[in-house]
C-alpha positions as CSV (number, residue, x, y, z in Angstrom):
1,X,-55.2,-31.3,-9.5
2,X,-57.8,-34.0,-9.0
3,X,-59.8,-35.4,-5.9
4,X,-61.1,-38.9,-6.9
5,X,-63.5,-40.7,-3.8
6,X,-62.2,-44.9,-4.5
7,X,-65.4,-45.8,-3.2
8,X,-67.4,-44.3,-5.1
9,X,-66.1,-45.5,-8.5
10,X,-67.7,-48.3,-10.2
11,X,-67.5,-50.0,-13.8
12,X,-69.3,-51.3,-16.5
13,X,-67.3,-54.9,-16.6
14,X,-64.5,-56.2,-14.6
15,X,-61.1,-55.0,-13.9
16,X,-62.4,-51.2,-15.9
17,X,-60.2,-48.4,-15.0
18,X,-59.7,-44.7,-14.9
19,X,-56.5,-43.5,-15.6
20,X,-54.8,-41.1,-12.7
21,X,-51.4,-40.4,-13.9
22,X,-48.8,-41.3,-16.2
23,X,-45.7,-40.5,-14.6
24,X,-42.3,-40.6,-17.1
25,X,-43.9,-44.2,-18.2
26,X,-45.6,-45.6,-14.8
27,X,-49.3,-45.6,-14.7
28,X,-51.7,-45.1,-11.3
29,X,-54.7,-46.7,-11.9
30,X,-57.8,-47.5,-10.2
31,X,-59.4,-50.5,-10.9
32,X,-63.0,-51.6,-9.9
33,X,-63.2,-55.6,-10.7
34,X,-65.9,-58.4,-9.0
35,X,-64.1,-61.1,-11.2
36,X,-60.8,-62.4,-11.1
37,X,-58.1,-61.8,-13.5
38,X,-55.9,-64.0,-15.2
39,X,-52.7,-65.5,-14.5
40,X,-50.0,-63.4,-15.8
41,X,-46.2,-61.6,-15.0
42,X,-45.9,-58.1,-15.6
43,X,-43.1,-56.8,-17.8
44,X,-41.6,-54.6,-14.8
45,X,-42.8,-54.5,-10.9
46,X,-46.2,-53.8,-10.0
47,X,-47.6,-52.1,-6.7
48,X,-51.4,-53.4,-5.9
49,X,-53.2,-51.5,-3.1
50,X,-56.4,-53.2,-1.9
51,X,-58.7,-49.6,-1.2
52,X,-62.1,-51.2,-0.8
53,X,-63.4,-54.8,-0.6
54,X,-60.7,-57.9,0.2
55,X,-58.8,-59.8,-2.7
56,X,-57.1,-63.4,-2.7
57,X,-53.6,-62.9,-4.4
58,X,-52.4,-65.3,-5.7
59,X,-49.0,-66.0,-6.6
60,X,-45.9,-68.7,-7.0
61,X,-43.1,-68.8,-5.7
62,X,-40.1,-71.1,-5.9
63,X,-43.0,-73.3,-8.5
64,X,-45.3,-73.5,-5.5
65,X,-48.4,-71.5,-6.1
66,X,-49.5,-69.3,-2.7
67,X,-52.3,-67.1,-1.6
68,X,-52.8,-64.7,0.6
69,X,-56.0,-62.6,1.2
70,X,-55.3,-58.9,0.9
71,X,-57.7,-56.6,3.4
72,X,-58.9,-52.8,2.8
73,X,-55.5,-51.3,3.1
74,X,-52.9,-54.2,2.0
75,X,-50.4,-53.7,-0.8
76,X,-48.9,-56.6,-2.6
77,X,-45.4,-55.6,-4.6
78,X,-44.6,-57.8,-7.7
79,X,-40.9,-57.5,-8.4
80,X,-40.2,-59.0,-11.9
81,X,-41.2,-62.0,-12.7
82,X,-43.2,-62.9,-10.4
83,X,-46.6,-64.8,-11.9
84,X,-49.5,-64.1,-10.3
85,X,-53.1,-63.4,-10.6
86,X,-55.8,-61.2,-8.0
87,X,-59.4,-62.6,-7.5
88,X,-61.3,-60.6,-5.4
89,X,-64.0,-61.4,-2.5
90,X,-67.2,-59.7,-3.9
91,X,-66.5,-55.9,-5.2
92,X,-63.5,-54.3,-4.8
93,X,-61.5,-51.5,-5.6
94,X,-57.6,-51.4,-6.3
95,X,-55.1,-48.8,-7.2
96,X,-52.4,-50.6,-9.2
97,X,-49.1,-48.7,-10.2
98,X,-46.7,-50.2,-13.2
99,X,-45.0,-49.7,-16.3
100,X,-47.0,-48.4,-18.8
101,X,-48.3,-50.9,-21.2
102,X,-48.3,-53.9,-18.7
103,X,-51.3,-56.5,-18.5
């Protein structure tokens, strides 16, 4: 059993995590970044939940790069394949679930 309070977790350097749970091979992490990522696809589909701060997500589709801003609250699914990269608005904190091993 664990309680673990989002906003109060913080790291060290960008896009730091602590581990949740490792569930037959899919990870829950939570992530505490102020700098963007990088552009990249995941090896399997990927569940980002915005839990504090705002991010812009951005992502292409159809060779068209988009973006959206994700709020406190907003998920963004990434089925396969789907290149994309998450640059957040000041702090913020995100629980991401994939495949073990993705980037």
């Amino acid at each position: 059993m664990k309680i673990i309070r989002s906003r109060e977790f913080s790291g060290q350097r960008a896009w730091q995590a602590l581990d949740i749970a490792n569930m037959n091979g899919v990870t829950t992490r939570l992530h505490w970044t102020d700098q963007p990522y990088k552009w990249h696809i995941n090896d399997g589909e990927e569940v980002f939940a915005v839990l504090d701060g705002q991010v812009n997500m951005h992502y292409k589709q159809d060779g068209q790069e988009e973006v959206t801003l994700l709020q406190t609250g907003d998920i963004f699914f990434a089925s396969v394949g789907t290149e994309h990269v998450a640059q957040p608005v000041g702090e913020a904190r995100i629980l991401v679930v994939e495949k073990e091993g993705s980037i």
